[in-house]
SEFIZA-3560 file (N, C-alpha, C; in Angstrom, 3 decimals):
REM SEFIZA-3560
<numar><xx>75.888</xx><yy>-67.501</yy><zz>45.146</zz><atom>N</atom></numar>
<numar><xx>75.030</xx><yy>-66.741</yy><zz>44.254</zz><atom>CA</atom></numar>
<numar><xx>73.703</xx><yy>-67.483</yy><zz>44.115</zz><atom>C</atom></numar>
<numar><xx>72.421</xx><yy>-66.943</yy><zz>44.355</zz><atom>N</atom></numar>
<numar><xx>71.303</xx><yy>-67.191</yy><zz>44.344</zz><atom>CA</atom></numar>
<numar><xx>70.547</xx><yy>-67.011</yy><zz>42.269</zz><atom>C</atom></numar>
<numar><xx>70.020</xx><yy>-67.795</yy><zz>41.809</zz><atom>N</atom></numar>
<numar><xx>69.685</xx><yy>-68.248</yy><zz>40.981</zz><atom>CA</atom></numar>
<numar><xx>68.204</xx><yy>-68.092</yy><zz>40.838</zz><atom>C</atom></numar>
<numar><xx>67.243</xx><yy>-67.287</yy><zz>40.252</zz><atom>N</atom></numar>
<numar><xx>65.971</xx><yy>-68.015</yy><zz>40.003</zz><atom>CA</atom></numar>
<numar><xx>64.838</xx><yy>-66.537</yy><zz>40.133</zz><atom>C</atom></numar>
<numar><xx>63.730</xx><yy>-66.431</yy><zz>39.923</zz><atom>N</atom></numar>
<numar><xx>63.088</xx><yy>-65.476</yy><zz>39.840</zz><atom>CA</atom></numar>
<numar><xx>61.779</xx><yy>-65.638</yy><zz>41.195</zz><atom>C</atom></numar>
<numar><xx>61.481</xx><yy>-64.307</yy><zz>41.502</zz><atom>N</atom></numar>
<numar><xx>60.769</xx><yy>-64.506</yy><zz>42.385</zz><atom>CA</atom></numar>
<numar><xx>59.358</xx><yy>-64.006</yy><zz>42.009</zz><atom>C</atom></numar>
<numar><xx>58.244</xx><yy>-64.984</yy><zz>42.753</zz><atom>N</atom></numar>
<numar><xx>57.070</xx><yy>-65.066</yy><zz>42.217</zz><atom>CA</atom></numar>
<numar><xx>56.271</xx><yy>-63.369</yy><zz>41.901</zz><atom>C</atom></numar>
<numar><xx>56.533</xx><yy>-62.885</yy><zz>42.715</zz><atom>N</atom></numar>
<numar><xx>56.004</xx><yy>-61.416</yy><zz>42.747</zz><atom>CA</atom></numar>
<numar><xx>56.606</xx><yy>-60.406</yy><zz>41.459</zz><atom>C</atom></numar>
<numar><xx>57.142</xx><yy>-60.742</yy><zz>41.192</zz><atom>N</atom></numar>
<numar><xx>57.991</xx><yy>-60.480</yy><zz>39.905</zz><atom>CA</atom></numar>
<numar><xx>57.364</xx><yy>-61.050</yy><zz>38.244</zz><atom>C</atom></numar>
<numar><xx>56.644</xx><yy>-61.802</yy><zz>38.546</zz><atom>N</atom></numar>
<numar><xx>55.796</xx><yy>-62.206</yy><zz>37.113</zz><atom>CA</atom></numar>
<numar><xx>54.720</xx><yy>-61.715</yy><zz>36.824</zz><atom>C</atom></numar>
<numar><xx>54.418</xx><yy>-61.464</yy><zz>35.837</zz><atom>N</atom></numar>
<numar><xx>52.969</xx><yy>-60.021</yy><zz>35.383</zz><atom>CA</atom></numar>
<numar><xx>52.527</xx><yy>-61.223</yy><zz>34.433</zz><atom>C</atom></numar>
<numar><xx>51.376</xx><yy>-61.386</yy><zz>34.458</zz><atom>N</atom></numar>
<numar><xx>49.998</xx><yy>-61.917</yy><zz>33.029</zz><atom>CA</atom></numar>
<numar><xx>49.277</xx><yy>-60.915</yy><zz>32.776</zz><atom>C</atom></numar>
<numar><xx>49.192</xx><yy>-60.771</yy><zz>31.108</zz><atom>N</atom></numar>
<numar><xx>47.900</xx><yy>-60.067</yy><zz>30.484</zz><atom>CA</atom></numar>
<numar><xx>47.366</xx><yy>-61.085</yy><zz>29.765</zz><atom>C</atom></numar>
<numar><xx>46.113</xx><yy>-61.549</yy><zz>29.655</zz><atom>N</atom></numar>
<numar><xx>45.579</xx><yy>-61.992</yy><zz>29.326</zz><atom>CA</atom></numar>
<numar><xx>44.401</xx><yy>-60.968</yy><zz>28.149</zz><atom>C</atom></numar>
<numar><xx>44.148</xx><yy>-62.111</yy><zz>27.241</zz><atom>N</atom></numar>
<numar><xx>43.027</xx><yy>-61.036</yy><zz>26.841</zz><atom>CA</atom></numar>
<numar><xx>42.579</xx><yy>-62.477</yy><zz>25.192</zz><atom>C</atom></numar>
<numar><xx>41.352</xx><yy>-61.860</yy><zz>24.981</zz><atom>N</atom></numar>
<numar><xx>40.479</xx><yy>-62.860</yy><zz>23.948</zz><atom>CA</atom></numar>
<numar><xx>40.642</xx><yy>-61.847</yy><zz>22.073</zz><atom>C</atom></numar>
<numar><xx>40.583</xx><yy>-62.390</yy><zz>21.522</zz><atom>N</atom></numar>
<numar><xx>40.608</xx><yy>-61.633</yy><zz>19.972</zz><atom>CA</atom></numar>
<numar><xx>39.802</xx><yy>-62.733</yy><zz>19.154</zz><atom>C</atom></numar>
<numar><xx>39.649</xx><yy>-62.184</yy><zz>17.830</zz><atom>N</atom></numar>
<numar><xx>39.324</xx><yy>-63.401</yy><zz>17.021</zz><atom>CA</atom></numar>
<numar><xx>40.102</xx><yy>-63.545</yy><zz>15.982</zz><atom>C</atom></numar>
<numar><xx>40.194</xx><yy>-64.405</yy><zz>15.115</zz><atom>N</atom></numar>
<numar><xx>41.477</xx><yy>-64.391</yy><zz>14.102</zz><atom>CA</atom></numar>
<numar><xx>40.116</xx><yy>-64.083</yy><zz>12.921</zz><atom>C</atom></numar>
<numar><xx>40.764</xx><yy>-63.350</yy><zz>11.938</zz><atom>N</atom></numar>
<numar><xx>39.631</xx><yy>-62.775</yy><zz>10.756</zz><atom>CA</atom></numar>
<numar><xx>40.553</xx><yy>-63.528</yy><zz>9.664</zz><atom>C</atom></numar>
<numar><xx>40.111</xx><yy>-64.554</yy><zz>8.890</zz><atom>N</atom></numar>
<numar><xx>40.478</xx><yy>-65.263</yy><zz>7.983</zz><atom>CA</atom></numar>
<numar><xx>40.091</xx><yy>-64.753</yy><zz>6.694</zz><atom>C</atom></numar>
<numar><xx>39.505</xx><yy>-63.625</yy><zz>6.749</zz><atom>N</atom></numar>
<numar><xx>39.288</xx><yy>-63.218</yy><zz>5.343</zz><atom>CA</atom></numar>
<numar><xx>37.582</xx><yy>-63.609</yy><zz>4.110</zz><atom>C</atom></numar>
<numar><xx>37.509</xx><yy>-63.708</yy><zz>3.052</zz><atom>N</atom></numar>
<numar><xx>36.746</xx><yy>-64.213</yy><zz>2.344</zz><atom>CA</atom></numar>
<numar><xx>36.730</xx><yy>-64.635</yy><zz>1.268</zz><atom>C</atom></numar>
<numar><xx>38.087</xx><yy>-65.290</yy><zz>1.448</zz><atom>N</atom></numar>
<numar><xx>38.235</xx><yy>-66.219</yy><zz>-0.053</zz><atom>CA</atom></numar>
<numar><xx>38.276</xx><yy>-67.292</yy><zz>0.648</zz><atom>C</atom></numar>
<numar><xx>37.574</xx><yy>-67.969</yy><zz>0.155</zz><atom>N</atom></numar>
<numar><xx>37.122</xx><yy>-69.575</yy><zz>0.758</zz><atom>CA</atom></numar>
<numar><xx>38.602</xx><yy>-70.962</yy><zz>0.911</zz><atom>C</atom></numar>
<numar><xx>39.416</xx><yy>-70.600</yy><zz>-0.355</zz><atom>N</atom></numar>
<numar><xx>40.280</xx><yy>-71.301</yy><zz>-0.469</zz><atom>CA</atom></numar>
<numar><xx>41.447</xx><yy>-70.794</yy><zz>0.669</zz><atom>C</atom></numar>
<numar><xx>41.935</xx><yy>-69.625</yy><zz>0.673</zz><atom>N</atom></numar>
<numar><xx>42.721</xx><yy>-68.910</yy><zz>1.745</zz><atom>CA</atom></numar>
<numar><xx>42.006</xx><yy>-69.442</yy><zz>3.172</zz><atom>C</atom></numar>
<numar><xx>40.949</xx><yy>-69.139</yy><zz>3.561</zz><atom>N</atom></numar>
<numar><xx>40.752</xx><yy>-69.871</yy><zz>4.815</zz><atom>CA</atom></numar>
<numar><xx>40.776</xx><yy>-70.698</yy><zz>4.932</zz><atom>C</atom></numar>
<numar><xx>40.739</xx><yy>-71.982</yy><zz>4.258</zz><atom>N</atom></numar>
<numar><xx>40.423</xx><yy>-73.496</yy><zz>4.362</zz><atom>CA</atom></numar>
<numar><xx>42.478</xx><yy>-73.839</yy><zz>4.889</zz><atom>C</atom></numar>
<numar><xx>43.282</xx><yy>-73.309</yy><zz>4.101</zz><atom>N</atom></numar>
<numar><xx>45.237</xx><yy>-73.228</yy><zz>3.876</zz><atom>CA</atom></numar>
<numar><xx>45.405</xx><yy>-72.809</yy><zz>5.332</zz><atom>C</atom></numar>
<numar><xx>44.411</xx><yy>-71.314</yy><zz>6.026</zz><atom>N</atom></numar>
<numar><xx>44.958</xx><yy>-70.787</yy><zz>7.191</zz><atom>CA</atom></numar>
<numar><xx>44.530</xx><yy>-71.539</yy><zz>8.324</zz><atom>C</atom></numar>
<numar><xx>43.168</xx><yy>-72.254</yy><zz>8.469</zz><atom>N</atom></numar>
<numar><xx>43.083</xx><yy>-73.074</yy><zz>9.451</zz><atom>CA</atom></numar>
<numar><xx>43.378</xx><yy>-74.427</yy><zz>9.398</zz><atom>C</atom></numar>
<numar><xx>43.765</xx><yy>-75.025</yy><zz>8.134</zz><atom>N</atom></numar>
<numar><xx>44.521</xx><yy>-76.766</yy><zz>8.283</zz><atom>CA</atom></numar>
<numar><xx>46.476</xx><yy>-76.382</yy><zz>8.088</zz><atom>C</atom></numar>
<numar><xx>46.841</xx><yy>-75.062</yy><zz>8.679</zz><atom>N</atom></numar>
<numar><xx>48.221</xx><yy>-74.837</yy><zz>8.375</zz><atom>CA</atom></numar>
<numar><xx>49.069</xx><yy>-75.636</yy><zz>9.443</zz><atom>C</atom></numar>
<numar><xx>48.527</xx><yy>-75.778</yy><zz>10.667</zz><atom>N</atom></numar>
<numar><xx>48.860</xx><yy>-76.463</yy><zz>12.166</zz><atom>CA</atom></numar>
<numar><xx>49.322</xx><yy>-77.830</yy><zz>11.378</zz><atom>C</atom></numar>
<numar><xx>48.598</xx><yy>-78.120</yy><zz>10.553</zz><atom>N</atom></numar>
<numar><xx>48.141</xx><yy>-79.794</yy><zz>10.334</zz><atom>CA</atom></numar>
<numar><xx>48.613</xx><yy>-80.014</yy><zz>9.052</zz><atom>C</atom></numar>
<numar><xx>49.259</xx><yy>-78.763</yy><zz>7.993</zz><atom>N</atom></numar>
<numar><xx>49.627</xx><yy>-78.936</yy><zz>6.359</zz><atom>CA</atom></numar>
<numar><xx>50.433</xx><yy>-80.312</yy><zz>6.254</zz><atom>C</atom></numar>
<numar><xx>51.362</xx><yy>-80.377</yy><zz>6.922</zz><atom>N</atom></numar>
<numar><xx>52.604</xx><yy>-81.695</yy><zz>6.832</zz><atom>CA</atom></numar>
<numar><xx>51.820</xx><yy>-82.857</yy><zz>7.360</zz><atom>C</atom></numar>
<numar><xx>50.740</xx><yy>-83.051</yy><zz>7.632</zz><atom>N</atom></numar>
<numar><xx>50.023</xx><yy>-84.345</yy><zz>7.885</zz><atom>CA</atom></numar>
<numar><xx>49.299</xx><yy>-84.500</yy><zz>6.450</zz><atom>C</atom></numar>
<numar><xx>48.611</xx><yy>-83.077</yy><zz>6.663</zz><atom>N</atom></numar>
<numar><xx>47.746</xx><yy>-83.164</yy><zz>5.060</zz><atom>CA</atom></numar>
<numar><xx>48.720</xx><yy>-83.755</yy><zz>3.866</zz><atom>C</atom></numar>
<numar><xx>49.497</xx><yy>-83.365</yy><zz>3.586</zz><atom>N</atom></numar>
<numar><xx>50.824</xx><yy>-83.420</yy><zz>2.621</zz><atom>CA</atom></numar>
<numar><xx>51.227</xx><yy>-84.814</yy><zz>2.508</zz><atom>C</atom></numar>
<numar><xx>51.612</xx><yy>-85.324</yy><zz>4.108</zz><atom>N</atom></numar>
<numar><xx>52.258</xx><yy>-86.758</yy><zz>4.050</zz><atom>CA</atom></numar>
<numar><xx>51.627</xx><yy>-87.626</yy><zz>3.525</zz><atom>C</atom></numar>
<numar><xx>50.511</xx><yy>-87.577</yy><zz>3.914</zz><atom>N</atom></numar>
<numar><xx>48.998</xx><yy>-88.733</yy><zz>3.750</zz><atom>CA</atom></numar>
<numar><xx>48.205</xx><yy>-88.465</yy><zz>2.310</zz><atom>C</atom></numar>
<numar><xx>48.519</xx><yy>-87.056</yy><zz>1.679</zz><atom>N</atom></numar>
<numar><xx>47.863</xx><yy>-86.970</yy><zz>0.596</zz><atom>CA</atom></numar>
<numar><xx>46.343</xx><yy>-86.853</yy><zz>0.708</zz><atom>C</atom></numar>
<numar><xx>45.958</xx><yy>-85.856</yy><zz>1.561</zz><atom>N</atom></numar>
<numar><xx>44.993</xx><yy>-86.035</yy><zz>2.592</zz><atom>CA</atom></numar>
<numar><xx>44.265</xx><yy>-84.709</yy><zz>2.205</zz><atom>C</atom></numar>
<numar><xx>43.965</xx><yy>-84.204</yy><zz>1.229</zz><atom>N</atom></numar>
<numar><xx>43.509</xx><yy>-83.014</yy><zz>1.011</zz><atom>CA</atom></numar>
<numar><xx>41.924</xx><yy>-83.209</yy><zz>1.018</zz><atom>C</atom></numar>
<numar><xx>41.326</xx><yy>-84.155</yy><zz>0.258</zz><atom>N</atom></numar>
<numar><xx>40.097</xx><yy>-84.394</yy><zz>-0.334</zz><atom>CA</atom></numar>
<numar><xx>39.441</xx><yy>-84.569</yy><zz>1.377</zz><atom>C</atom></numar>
<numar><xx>40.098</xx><yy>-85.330</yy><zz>2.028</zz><atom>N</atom></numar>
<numar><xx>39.697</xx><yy>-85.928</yy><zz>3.605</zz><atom>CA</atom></numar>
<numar><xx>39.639</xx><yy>-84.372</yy><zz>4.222</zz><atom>C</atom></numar>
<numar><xx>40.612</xx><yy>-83.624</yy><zz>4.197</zz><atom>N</atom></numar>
<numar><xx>40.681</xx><yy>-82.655</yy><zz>4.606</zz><atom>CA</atom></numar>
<numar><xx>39.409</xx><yy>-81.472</yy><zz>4.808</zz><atom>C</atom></numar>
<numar><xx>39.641</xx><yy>-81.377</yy><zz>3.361</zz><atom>N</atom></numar>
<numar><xx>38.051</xx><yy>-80.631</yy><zz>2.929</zz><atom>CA</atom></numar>
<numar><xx>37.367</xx><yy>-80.614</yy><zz>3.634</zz><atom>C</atom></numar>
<numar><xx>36.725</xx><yy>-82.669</yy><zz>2.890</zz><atom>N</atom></numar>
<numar><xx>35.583</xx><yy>-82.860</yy><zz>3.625</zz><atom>CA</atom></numar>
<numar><xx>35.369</xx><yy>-82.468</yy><zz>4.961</zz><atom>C</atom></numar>
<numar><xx>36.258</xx><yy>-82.715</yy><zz>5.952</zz><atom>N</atom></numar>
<numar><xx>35.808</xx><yy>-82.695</yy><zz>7.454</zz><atom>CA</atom></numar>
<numar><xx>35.947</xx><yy>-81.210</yy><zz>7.800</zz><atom>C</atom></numar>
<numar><xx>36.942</xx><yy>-79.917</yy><zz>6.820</zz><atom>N</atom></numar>
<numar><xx>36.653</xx><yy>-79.141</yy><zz>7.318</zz><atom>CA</atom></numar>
<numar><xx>35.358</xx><yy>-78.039</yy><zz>7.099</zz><atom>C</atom></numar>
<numar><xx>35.280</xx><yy>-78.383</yy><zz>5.773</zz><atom>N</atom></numar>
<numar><xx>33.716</xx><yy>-77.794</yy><zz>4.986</zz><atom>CA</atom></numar>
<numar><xx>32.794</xx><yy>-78.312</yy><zz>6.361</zz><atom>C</atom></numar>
<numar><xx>32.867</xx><yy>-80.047</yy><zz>6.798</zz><atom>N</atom></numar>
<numar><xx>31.767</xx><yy>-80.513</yy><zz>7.954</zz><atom>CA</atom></numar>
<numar><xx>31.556</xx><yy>-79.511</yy><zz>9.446</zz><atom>C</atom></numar>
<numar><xx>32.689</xx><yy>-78.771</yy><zz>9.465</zz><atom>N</atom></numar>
<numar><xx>32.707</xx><yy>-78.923</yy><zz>10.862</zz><atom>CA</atom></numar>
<numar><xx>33.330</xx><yy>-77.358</yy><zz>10.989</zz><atom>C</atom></numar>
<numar><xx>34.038</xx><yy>-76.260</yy><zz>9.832</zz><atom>N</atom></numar>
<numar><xx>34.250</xx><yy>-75.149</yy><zz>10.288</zz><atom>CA</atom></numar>
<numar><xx>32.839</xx><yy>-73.914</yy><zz>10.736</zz><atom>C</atom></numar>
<numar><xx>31.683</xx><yy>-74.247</yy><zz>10.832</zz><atom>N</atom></numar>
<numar><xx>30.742</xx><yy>-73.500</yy><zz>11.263</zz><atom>CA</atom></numar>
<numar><xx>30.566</xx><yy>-73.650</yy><zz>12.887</zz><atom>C</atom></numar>
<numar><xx>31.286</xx><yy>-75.329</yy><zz>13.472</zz><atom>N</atom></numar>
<numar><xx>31.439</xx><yy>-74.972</yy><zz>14.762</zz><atom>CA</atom></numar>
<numar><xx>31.971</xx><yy>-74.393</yy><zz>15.353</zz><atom>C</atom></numar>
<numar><xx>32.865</xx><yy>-74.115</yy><zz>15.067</zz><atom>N</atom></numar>
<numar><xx>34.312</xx><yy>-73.555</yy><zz>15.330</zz><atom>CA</atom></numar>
<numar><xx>34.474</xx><yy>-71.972</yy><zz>14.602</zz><atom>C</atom></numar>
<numar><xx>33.599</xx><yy>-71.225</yy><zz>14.232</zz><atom>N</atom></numar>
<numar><xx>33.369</xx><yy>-69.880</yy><zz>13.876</zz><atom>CA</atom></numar>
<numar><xx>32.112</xx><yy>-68.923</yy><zz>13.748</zz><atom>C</atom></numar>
<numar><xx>32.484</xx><yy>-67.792</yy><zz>13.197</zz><atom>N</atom></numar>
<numar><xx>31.629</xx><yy>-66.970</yy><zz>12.883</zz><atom>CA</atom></numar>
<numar><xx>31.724</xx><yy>-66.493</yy><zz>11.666</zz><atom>C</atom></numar>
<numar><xx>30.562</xx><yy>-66.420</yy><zz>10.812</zz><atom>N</atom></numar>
<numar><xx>31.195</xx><yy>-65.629</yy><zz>9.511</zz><atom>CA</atom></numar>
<numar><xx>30.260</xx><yy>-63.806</yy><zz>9.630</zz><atom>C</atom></numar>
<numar><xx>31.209</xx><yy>-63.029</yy><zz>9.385</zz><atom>N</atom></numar>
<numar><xx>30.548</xx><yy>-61.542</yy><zz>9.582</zz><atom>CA</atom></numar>
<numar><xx>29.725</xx><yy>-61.367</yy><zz>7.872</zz><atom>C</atom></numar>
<numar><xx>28.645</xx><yy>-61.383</yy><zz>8.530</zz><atom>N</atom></numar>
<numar><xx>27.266</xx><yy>-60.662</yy><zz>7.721</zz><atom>CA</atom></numar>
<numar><xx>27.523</xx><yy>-59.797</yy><zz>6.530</zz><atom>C</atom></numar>
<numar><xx>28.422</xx><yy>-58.538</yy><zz>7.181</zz><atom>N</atom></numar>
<numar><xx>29.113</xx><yy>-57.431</yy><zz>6.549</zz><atom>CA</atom></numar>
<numar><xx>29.986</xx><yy>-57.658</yy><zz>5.194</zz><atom>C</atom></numar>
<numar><xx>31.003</xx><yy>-58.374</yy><zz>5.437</zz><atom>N</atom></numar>
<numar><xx>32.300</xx><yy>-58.212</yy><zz>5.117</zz><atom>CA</atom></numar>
<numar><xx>32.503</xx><yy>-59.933</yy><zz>3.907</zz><atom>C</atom></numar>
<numar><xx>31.535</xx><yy>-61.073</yy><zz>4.916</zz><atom>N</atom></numar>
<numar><xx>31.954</xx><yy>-62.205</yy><zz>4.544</zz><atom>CA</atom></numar>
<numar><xx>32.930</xx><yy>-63.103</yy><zz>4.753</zz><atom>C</atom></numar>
<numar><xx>34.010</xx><yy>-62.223</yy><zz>5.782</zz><atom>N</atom></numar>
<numar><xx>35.243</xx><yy>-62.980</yy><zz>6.368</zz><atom>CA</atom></numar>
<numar><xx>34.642</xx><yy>-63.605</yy><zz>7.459</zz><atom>C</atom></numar>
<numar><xx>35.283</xx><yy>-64.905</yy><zz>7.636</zz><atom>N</atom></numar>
<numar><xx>35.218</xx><yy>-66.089</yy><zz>8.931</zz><atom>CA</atom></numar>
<numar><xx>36.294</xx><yy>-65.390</yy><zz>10.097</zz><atom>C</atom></numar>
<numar><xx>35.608</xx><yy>-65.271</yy><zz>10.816</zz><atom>N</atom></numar>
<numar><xx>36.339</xx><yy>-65.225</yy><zz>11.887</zz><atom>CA</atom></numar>
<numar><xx>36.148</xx><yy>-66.231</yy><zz>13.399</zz><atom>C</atom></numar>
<numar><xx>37.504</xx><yy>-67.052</yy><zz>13.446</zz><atom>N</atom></numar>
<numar><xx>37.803</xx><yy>-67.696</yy><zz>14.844</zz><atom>CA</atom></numar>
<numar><xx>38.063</xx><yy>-67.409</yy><zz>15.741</zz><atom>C</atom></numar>
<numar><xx>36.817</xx><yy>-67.115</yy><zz>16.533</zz><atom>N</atom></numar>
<numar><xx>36.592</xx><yy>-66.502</yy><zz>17.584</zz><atom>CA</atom></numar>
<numar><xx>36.867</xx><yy>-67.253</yy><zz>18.814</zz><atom>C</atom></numar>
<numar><xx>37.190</xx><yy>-66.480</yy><zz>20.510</zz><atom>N</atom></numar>
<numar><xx>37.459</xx><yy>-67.212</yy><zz>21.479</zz><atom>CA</atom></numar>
<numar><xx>38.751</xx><yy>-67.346</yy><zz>21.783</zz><atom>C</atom></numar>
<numar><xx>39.542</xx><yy>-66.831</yy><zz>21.232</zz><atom>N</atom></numar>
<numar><xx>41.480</xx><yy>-67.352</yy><zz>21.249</zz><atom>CA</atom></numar>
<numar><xx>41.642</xx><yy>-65.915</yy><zz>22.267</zz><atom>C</atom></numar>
<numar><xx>42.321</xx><yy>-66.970</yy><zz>22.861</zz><atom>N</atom></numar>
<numar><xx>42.976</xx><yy>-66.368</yy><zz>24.298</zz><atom>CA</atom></numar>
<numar><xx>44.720</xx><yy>-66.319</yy><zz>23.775</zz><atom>C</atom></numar>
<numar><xx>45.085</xx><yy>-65.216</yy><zz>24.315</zz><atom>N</atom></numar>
<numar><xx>46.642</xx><yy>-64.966</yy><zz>24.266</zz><atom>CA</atom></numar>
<numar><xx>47.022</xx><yy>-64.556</yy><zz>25.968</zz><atom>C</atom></numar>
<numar><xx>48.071</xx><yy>-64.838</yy><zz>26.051</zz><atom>N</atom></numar>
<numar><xx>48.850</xx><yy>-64.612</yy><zz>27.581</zz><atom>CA</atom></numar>
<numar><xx>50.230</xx><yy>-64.105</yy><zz>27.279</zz><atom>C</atom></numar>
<numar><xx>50.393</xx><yy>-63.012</yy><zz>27.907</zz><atom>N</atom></numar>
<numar><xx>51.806</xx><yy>-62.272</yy><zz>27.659</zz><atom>CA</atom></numar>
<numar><xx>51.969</xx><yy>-62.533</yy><zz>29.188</zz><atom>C</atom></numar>
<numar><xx>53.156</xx><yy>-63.537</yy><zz>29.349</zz><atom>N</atom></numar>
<numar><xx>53.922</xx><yy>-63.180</yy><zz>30.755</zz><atom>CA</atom></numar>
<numar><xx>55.411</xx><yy>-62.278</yy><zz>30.386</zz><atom>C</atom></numar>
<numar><xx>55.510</xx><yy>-61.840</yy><zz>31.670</zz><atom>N</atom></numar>
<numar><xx>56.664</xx><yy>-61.072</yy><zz>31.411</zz><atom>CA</atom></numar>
<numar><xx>57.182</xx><yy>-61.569</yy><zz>33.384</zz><atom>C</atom></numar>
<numar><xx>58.854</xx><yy>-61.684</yy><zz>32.850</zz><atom>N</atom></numar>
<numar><xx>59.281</xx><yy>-62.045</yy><zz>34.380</zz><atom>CA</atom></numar>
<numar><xx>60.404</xx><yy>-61.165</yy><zz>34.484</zz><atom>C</atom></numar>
<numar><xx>60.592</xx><yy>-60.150</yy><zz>35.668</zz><atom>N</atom></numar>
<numar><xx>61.794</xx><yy>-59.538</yy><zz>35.838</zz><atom>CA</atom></numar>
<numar><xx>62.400</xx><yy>-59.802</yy><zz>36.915</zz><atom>C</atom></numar>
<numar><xx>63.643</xx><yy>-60.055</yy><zz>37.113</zz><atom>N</atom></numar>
<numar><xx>64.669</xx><yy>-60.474</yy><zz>37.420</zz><atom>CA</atom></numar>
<numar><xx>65.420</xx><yy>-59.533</yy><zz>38.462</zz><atom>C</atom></numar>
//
């Protein structure tokens, strides 16, 4: 019995979105250090936190004109699918 999938058989979609964080300042600051909460937490690291993210979330976004929500733009998703 042969075992294993064959290459012609795997599909990618690819495609870009942005994540819309909303416009309450405190809610976005929770949704983008969430990767990192249990570091923040361990270390007691909130104030550090802030600071560097208040420094540095305008590189790393867009805020809409309109609405006032930040959105993190550039995120790539990949759906493979393999059939068998």
């Amino acid at each position: 019995m042969k075992i294993g999938f064959k290459k012609e058989n795997i599909e990618s979609v690819e495609s870009t979105y942005p994540f819309n964080m909303g416009n309450d300042k405190v809610i976005q600051f929770k949704l983008v250090t969430l990767p990192i909460r249990n570091k923040i937490e361990e270390y007691n690291a909130f104030d550090l936190a802030r600071k560097i993210y208040d420094e540095n979330i305008n590189n790393h976004s867009v805020l809409d004109k309109n609405t006032g929500n930040l959105l993190v733009v550039n995120n790539v998703f990949v759906m493979t699918t393999i059939v068998k």
